[in-house]
Every structure is written in C-alpha cells, then in structure tokens.
mmCIF file of the C-alpha atoms, coordinates in Angstrom:
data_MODEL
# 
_entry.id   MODEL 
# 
loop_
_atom_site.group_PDB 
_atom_site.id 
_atom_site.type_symbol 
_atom_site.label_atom_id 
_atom_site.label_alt_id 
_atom_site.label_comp_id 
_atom_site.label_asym_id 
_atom_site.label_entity_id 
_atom_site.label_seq_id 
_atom_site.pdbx_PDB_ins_code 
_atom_site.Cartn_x 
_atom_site.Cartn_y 
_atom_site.Cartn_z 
_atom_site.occupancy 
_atom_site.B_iso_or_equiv 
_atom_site.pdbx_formal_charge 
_atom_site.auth_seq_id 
_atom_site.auth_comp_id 
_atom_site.auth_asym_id 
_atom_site.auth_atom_id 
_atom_site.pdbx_PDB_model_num 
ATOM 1   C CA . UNK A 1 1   ? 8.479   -1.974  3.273   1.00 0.00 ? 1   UNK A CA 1 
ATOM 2   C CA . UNK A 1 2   ? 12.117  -1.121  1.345   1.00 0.00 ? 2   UNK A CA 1 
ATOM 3   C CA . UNK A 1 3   ? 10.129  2.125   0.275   1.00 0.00 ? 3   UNK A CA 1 
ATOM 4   C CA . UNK A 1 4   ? 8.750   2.969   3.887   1.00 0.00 ? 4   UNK A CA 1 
ATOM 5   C CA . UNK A 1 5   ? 12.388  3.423   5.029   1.00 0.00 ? 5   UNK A CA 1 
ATOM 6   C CA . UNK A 1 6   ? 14.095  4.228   1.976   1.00 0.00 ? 6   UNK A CA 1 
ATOM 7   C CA . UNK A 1 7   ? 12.052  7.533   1.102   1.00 0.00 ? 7   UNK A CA 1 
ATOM 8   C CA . UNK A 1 8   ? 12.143  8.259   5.291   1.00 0.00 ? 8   UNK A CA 1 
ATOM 9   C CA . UNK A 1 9   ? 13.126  11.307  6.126   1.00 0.00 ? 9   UNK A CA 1 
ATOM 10  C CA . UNK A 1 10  ? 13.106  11.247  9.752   1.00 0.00 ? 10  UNK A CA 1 
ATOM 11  C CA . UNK A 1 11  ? 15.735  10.705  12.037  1.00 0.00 ? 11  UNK A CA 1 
ATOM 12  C CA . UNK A 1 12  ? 14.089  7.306   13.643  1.00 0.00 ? 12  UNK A CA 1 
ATOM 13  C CA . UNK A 1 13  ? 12.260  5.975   10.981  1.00 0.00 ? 13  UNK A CA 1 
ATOM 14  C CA . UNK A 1 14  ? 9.767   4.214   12.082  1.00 0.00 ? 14  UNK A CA 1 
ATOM 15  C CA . UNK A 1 15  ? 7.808   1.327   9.978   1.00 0.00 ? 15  UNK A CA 1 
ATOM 16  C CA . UNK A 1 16  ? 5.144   -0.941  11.290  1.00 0.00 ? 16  UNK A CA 1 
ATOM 17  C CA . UNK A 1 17  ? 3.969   -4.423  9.064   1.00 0.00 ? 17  UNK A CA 1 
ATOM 18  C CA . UNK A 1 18  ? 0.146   -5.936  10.304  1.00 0.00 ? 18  UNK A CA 1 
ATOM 19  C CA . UNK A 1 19  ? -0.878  -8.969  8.886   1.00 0.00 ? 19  UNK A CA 1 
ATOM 20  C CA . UNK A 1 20  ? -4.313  -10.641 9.378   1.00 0.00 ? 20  UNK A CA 1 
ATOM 21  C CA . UNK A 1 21  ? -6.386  -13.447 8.715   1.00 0.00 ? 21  UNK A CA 1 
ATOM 22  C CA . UNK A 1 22  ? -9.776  -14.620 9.603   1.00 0.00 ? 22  UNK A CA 1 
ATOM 23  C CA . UNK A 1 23  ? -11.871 -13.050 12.311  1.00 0.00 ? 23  UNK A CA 1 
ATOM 24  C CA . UNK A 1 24  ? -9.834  -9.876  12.580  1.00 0.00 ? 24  UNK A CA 1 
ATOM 25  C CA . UNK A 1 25  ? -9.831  -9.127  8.842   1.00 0.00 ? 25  UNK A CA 1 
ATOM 26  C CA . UNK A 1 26  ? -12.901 -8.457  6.490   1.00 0.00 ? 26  UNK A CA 1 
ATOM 27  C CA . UNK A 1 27  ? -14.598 -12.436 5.726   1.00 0.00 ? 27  UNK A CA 1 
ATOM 28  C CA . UNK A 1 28  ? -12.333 -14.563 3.149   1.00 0.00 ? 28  UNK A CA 1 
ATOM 29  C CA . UNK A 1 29  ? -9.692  -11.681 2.944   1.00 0.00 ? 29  UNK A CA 1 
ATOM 30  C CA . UNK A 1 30  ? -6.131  -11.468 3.901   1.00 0.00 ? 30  UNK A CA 1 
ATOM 31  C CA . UNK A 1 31  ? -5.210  -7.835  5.015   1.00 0.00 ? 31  UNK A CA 1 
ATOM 32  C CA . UNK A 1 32  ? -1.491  -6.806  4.754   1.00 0.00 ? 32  UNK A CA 1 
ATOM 33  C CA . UNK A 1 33  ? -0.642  -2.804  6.434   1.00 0.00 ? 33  UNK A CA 1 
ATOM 34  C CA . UNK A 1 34  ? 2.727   -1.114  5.781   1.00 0.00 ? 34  UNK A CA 1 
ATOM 35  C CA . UNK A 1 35  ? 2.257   2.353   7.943   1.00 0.00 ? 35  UNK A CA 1 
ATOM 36  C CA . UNK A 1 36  ? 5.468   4.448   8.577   1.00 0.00 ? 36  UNK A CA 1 
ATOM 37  C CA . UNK A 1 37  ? 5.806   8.124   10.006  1.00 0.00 ? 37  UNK A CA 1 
ATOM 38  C CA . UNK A 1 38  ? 7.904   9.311   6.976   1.00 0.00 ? 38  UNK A CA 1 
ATOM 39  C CA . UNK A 1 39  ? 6.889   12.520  4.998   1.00 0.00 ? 39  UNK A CA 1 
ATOM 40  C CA . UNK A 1 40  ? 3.778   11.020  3.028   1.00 0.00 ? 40  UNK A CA 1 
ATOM 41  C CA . UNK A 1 41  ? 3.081   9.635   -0.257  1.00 0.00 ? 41  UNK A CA 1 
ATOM 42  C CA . UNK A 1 42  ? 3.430   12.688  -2.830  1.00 0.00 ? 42  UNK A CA 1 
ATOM 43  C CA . UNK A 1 43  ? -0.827  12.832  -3.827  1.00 0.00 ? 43  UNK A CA 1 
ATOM 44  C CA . UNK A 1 44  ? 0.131   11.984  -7.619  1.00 0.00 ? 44  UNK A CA 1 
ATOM 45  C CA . UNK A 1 45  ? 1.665   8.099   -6.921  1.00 0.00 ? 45  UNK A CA 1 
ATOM 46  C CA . UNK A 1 46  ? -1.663  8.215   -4.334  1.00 0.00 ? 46  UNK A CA 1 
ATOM 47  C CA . UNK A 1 47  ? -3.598  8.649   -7.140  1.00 0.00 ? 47  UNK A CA 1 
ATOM 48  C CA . UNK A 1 48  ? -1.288  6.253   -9.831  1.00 0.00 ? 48  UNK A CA 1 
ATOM 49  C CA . UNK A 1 49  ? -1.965  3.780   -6.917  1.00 0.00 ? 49  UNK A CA 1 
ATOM 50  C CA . UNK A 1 50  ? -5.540  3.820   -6.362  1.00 0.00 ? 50  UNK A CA 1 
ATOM 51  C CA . UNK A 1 51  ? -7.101  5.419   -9.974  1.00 0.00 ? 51  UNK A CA 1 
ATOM 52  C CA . UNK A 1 52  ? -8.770  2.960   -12.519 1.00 0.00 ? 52  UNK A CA 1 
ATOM 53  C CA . UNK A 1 53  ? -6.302  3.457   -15.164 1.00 0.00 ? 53  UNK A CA 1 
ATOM 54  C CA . UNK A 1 54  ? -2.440  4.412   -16.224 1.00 0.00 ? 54  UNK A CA 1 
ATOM 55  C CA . UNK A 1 55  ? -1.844  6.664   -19.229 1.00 0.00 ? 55  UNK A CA 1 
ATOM 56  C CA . UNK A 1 56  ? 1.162   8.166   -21.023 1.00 0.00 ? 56  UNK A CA 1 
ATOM 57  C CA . UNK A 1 57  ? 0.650   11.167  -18.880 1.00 0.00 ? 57  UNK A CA 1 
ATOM 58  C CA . UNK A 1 58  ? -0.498  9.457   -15.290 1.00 0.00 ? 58  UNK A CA 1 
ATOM 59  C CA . UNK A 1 59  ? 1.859   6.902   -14.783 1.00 0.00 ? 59  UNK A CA 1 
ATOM 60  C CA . UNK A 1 60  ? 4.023   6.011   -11.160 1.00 0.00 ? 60  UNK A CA 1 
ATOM 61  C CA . UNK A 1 61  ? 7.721   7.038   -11.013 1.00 0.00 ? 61  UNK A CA 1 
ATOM 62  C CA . UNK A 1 62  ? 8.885   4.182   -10.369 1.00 0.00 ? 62  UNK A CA 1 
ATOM 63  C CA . UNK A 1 63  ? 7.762   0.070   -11.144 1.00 0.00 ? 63  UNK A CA 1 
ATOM 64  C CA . UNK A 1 64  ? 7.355   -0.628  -7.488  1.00 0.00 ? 64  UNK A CA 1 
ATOM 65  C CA . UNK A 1 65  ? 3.972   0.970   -7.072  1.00 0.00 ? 65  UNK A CA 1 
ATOM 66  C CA . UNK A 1 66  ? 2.835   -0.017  -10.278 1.00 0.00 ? 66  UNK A CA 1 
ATOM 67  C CA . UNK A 1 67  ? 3.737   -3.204  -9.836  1.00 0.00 ? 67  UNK A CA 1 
ATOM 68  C CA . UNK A 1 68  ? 2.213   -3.722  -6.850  1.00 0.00 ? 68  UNK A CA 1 
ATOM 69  C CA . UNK A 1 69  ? -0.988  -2.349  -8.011  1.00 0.00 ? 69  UNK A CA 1 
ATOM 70  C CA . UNK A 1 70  ? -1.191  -4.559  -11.330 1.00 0.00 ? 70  UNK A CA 1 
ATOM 71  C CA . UNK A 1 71  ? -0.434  -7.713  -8.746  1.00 0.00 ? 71  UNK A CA 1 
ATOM 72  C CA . UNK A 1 72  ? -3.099  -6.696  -6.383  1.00 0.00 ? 72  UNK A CA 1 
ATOM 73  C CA . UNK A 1 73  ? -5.351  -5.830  -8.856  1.00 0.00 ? 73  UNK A CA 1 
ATOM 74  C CA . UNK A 1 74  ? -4.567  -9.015  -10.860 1.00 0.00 ? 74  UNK A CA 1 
ATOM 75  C CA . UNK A 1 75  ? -5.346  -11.248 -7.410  1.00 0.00 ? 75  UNK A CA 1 
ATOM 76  C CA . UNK A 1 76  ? -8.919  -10.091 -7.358  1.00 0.00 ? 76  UNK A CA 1 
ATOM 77  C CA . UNK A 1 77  ? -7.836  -7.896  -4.086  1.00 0.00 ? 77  UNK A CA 1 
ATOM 78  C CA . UNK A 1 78  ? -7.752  -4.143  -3.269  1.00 0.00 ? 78  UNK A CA 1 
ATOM 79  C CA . UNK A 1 79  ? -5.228  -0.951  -2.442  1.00 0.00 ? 79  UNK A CA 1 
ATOM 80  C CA . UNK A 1 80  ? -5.924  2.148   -0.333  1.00 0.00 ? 80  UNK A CA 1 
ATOM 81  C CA . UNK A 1 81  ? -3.859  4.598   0.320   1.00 0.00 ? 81  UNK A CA 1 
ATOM 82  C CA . UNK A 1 82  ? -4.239  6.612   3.986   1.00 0.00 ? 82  UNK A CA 1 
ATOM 83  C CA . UNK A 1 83  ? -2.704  8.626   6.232   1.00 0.00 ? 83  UNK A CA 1 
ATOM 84  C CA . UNK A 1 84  ? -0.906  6.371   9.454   1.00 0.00 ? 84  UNK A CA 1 
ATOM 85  C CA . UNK A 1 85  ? -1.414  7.313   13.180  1.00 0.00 ? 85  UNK A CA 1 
ATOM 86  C CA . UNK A 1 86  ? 2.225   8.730   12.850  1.00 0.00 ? 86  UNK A CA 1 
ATOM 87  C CA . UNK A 1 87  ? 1.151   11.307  9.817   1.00 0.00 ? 87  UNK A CA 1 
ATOM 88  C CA . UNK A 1 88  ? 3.242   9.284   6.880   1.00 0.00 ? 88  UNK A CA 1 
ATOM 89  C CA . UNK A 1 89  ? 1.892   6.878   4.600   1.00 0.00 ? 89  UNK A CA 1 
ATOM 90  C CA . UNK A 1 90  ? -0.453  3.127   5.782   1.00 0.00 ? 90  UNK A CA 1 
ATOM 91  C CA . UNK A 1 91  ? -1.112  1.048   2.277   1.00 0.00 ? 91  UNK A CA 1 
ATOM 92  C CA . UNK A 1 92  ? -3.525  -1.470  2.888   1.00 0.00 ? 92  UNK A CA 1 
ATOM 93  C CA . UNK A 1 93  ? -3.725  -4.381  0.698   1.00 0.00 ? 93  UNK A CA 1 
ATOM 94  C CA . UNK A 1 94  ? -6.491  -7.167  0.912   1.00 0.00 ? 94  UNK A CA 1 
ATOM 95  C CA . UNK A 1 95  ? -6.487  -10.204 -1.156  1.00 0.00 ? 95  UNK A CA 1 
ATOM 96  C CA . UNK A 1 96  ? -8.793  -13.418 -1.247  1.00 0.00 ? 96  UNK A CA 1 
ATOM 97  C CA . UNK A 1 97  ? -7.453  -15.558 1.085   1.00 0.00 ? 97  UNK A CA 1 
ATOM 98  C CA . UNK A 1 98  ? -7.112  -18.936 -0.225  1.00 0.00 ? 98  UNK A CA 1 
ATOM 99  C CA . UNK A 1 99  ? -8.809  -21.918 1.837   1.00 0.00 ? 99  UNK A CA 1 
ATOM 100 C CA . UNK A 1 100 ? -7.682  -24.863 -0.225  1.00 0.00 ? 100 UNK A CA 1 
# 
C-alpha cells in the first residue's frame, strides 16, 4: 500500500485494500487487492513481478516488489498485475488459506 501512495501522482490519491476469504474468493485461497488511480506500474517491474525468473539484466528497482514476489511465490500463492477501475495499478495476491 506505502507504494500505491508514495509513487501517486495525483492530487487525491486514491488507494483501495479488498480482502477475502471463503465463498467470495477462489476455494481454499485468500485474495488480497491493492488498486490505486496513480500513473501505472512502469511495464518492466510488471514484468519483474509476474515473469518466471530474475536475471542480472531483468531485475525490480527496488526490494519491495521483489520481495513480495519471492514471499508469494514461496507461500505456494500467485501475483497479477492489472489495470484498476481508476486506470493505475490493482496487484492481486492469492495465497492458500490456512484451515488449521
């Protein structure tokens, strides 16, 4: 969310956080949305995000991203990147969600 408003460039930024469990989200998996009207996620950390691998020469500028895709990833979840209702940036993140 820090990134949502931080790389904002509008004059009301605007973020919004879903978070759902159960019978609104796909069977066994929690869904977390981050969806903001900035400017967009530049198409290269898209790609650093959502791509199979990092290299030398494809890499995020930044650890947050990466991060966040090595934890997902790590969790046996997924990460897509699309555009919001609002024409910025919606990551969607779905892990296992734990019943124990």
């Amino acid at each position: 969310m820090d990134n949502a408003v931080r790389h904002n460039n509008k004059h009301n930024p605007f973020v919004k956080i879903t978070v759902s469990m159960g019978s609104t989200s796909a069977c066994g998996q929690t869904t977390v949305s981050v969806a903001d009207n900035g400017p967009g996620l530049p198409e290269f950390e898209q790609e650093v995000l959502t791509s199979g691998e990092e290299t030398q020469l494809n890499h995020s500028s930044g650890l947050g991203l990466w991060l966040t895709r090595w934890i997902v990833r790590n969790s046996n979840g997924t990460l897509a990147v699309e555009q919001s209702a609002w024409n910025g940036t919606r990551i969607v993140i779905r892990l296992p969600t734990r019943t124990s």
